[in-house]
MMTF fields as JSON, N, C-alpha, C and O atoms, coordinates in Angstrom:
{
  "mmtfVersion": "1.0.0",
  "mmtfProducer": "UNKNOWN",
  "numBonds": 351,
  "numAtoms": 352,
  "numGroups": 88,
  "numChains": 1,
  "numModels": 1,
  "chainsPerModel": [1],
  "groupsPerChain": [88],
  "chainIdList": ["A"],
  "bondAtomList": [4, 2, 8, 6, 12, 10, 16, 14, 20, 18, 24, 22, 28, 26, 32, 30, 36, 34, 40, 38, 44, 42, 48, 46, 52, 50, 56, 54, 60, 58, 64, 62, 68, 66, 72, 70, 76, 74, 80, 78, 84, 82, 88, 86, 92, 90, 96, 94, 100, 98, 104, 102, 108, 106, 112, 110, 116, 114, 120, 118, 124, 122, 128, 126, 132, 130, 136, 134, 140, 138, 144, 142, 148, 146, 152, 150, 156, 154, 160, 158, 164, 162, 168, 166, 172, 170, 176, 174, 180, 178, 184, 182, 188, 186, 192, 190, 196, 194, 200, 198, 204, 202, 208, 206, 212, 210, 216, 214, 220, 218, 224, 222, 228, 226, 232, 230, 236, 234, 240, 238, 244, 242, 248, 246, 252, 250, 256, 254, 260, 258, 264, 262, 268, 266, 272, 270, 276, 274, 280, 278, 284, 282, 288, 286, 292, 290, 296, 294, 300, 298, 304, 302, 308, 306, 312, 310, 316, 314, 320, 318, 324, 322, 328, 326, 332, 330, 336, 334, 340, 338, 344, 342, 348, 346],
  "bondOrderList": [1, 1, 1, 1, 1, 1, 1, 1, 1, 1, 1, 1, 1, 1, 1, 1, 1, 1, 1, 1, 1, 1, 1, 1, 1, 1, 1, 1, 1, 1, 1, 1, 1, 1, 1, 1, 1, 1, 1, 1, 1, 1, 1, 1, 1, 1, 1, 1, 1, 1, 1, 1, 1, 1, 1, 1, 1, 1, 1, 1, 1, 1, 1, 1, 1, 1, 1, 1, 1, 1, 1, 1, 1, 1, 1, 1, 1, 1, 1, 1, 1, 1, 1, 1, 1, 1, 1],
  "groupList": [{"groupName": "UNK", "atomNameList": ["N", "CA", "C", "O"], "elementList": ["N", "C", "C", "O"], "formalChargeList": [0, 0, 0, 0], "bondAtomList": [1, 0, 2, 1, 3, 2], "bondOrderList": [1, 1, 2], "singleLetterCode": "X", "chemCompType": "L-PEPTIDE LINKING"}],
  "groupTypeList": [0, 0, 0, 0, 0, 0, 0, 0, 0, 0, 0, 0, 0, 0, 0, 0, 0, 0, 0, 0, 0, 0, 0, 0, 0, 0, 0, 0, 0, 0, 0, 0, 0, 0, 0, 0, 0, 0, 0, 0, 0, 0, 0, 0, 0, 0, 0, 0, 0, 0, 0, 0, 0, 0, 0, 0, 0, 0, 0, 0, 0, 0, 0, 0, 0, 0, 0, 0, 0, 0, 0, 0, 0, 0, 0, 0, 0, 0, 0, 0, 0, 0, 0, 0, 0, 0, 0, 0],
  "groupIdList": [1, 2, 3, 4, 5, 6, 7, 8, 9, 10, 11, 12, 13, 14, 15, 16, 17, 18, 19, 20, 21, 22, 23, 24, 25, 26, 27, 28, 29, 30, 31, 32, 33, 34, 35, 36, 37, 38, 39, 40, 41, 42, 43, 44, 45, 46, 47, 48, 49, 50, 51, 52, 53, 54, 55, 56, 57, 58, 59, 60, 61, 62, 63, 64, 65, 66, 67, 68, 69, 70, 71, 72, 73, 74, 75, 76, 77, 78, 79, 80, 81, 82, 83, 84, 85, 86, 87, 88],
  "secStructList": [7, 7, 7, 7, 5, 7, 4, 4, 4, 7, 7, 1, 1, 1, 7, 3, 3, 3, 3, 3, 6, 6, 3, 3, 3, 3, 3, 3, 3, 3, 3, 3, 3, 3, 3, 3, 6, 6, 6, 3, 3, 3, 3, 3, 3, 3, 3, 7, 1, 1, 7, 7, 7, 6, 6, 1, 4, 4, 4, 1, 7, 7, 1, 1, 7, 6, 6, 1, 1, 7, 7, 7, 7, 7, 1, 7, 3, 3, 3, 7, 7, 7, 7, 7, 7, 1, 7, 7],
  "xCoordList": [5.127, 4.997, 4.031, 4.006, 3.389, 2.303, 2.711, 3.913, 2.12, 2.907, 2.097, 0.907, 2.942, 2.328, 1.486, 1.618, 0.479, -0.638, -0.768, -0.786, -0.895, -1.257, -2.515, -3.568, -1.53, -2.101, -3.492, -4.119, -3.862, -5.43, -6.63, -7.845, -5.704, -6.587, -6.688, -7.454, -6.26, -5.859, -7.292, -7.933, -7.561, -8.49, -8.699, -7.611, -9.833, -9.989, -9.919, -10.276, -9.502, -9.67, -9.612, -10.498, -7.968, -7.91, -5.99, -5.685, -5.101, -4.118, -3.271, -3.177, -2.778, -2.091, -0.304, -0.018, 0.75, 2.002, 1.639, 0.85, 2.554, 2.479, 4.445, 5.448, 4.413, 5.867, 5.978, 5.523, 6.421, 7.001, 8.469, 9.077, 9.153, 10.554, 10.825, 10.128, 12.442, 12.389, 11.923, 12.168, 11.309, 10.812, 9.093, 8.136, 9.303, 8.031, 7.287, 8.039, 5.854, 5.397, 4.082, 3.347, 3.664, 1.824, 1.139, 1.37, 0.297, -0.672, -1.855, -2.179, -2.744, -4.348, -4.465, -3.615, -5.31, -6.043, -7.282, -7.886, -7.146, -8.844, -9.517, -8.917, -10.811, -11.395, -11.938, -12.706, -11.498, -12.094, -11.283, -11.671, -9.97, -9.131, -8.6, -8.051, -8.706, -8.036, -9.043, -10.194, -8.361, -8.949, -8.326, -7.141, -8.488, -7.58, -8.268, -9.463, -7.077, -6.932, -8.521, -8.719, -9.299, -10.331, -11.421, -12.622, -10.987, -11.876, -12.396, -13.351, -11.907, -13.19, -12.66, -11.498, -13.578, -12.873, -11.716, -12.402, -10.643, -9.556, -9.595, -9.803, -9.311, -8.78, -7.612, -7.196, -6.724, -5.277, -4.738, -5.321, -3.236, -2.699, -2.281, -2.269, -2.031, -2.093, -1.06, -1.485, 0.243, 1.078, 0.339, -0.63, 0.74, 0.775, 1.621, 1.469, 2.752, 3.884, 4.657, 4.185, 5.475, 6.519, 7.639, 8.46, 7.621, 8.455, 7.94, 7.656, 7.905, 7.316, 8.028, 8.998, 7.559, 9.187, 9.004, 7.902, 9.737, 10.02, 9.338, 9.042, 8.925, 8.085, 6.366, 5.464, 6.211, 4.824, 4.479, 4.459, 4.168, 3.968, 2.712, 1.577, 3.685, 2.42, 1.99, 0.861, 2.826, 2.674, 1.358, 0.767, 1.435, 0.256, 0.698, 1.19, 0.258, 0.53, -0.298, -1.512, 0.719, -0.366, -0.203, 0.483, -0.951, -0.477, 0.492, 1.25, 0.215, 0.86, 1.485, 0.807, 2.458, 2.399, 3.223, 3.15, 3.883, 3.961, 5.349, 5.482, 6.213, 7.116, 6.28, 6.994, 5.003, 4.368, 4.842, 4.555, 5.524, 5.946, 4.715, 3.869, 4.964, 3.914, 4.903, 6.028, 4.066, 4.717, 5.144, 4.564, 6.059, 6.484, 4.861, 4.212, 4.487, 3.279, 3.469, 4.354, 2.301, 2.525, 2.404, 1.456, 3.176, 3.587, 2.823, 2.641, 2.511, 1.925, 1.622, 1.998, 0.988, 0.369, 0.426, 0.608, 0.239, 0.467, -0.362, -1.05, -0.527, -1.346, -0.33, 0.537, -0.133, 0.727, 0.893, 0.12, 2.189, 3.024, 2.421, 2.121, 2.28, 1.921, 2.658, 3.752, 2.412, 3.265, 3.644, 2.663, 5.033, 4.444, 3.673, 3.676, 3.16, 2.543, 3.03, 2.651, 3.985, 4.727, 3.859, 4.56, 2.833, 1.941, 2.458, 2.517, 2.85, 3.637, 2.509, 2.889],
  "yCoordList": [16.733, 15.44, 14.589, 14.783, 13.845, 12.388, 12.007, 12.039, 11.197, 9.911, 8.916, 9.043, 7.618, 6.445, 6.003, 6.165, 5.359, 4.405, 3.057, 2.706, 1.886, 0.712, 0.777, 1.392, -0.431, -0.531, -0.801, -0.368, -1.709, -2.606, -0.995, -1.006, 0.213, 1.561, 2.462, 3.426, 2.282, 2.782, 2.514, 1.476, 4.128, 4.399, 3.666, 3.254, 3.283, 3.095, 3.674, 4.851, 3.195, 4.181, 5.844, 6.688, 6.03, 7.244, 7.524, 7.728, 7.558, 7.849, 8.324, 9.427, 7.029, 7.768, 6.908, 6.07, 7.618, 6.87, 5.744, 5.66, 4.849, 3.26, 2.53, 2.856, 1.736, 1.721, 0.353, -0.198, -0.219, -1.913, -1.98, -1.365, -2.16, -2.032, -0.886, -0.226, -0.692, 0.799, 1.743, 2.943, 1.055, 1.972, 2.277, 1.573, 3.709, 4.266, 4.689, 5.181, 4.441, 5.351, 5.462, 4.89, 6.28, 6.409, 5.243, 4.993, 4.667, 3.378, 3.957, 4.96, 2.74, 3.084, 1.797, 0.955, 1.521, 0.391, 0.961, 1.953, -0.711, -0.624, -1.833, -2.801, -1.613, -2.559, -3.894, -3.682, -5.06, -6.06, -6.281, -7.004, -5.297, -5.196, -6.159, -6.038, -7.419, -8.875, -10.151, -10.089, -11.165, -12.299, -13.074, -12.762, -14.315, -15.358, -16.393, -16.417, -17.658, -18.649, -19.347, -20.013, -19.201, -19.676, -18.459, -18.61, -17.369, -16.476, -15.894, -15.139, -16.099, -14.684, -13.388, -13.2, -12.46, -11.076, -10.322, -10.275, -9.921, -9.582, -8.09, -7.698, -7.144, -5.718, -5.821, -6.978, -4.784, -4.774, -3.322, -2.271, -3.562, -2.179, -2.152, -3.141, -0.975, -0.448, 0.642, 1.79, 0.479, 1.432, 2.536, 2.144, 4.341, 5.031, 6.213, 7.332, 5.081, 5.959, 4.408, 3.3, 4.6, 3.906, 3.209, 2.396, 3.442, 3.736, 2.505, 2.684, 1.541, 0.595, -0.671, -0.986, -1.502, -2.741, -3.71, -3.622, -4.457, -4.965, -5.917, -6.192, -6.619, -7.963, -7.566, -8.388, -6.251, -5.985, -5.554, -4.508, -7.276, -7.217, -6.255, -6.084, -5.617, -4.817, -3.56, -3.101, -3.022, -1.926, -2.48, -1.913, -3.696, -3.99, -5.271, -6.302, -4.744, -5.906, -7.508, -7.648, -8.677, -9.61, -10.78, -10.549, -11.942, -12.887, -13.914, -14.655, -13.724, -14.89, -13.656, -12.812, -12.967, -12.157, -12.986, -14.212, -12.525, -13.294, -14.363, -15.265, -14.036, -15.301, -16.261, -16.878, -16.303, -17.309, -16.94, -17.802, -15.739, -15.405, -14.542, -14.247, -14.193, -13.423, -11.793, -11.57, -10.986, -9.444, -8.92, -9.216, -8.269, -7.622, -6.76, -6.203, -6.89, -6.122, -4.981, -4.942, -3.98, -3.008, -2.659, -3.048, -2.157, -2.497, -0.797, -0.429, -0.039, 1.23, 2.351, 2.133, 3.372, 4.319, 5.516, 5.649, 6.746, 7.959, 9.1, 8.625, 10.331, 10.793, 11.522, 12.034, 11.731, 12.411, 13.469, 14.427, 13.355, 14.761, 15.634, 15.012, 17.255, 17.752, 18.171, 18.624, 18.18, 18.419, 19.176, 19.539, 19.954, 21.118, 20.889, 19.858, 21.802, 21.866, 22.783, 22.854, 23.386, 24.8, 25.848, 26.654, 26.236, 27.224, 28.335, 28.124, 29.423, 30.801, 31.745, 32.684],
  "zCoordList": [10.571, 9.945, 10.773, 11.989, 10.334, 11.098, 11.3, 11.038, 12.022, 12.999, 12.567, 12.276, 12.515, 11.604, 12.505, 13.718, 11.892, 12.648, 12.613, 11.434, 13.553, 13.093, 11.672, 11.497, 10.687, 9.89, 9.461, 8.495, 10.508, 10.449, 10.635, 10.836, 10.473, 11.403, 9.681, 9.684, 8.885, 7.653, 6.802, 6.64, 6.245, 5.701, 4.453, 4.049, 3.548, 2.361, 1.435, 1.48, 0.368, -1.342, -0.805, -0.933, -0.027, 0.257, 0.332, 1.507, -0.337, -0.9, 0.701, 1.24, 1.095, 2.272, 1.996, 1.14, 3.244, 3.126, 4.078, 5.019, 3.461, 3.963, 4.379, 3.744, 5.349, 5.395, 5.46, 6.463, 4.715, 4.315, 5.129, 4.252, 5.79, 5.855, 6.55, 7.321, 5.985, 5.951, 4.761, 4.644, 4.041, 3.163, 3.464, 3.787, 3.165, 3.178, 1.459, 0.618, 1.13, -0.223, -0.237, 0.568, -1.245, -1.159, -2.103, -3.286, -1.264, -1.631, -1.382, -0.746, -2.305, -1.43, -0.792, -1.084, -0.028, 0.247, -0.682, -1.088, -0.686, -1.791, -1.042, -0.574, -1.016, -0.6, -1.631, -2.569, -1.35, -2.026, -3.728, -4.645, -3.677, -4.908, -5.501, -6.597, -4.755, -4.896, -4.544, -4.112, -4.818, -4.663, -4.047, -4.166, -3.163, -2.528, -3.043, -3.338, -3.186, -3.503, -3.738, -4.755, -3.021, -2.771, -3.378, -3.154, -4.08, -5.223, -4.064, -4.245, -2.634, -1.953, -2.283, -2.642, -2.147, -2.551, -1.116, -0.094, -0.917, -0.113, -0.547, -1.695, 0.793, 0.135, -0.33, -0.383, -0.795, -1.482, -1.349, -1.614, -0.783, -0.984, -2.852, -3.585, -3.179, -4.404, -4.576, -4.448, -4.848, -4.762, -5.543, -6.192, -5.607, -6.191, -6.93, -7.418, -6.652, -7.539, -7.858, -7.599, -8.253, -8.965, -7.849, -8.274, -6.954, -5.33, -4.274, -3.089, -4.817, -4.082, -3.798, -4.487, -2.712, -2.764, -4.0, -4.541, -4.443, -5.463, -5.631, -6.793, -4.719, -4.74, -4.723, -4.884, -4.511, -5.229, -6.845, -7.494, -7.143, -8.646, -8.975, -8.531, -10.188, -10.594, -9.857, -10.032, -9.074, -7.89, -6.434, -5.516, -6.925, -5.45, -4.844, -5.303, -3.306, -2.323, -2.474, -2.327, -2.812, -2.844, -1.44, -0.445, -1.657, -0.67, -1.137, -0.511, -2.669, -4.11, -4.548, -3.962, -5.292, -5.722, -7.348, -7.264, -8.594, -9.534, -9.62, -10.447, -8.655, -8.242, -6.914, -6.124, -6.793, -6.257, -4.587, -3.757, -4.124, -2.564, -2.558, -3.403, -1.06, -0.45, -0.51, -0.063, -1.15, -0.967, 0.727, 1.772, 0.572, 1.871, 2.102, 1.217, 3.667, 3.546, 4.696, 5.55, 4.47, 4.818, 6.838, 7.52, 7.187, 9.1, 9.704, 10.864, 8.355, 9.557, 8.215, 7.064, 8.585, 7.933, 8.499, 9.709, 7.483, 7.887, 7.243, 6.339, 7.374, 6.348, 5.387, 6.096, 4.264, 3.695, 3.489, 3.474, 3.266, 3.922, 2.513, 1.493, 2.611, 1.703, 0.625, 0.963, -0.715, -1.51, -2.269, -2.919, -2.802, -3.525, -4.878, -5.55, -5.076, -6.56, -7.907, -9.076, -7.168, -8.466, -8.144, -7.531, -8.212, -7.975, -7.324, -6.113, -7.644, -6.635, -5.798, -5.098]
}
């Protein structure tokens, strides 16, 4: 298994695990995926499954998210674990 990495070290538009809490799931960072208050462009995590904390509206991390709070954000990164595929 990987060992998590400080977050600010986490690749772009590249499908890795991310850990909010104690919960861990696969996000991307995207670069420039969002906007702040002031319309500059912000990157954004981007859940990629369904498995994500609750306060990321819409499966993505915001600073506003749609009850007007800031989403739980993401504390570390990992590369993901591999998965099966069915294939014999």
């Amino acid at each position: 298994m990987s060992k998590f990495r400080q977050i600010d070290t986490a690749p772009y538009g590249r499908e890795v695990e991310v850990r909010c809490g104690r919960k861990w799931f696969p996000a991307i960072l995207v670069k420039d995926g969002s906007m702040t208050e002031d319309e500059a462009p912000c990157d954004q995590w981007q859940a990629t499954t369904d498995s994500f904390p609750r306060n990321w509206s819409d499966g993505a991390c915001w600073a506003s998210n749609a009850d007007g709070n800031m989403s739980d954000q993401p504390e570390e990164w990992r590369h993901l674990r591999a998965r099966a595929t069915g294939a014999a």
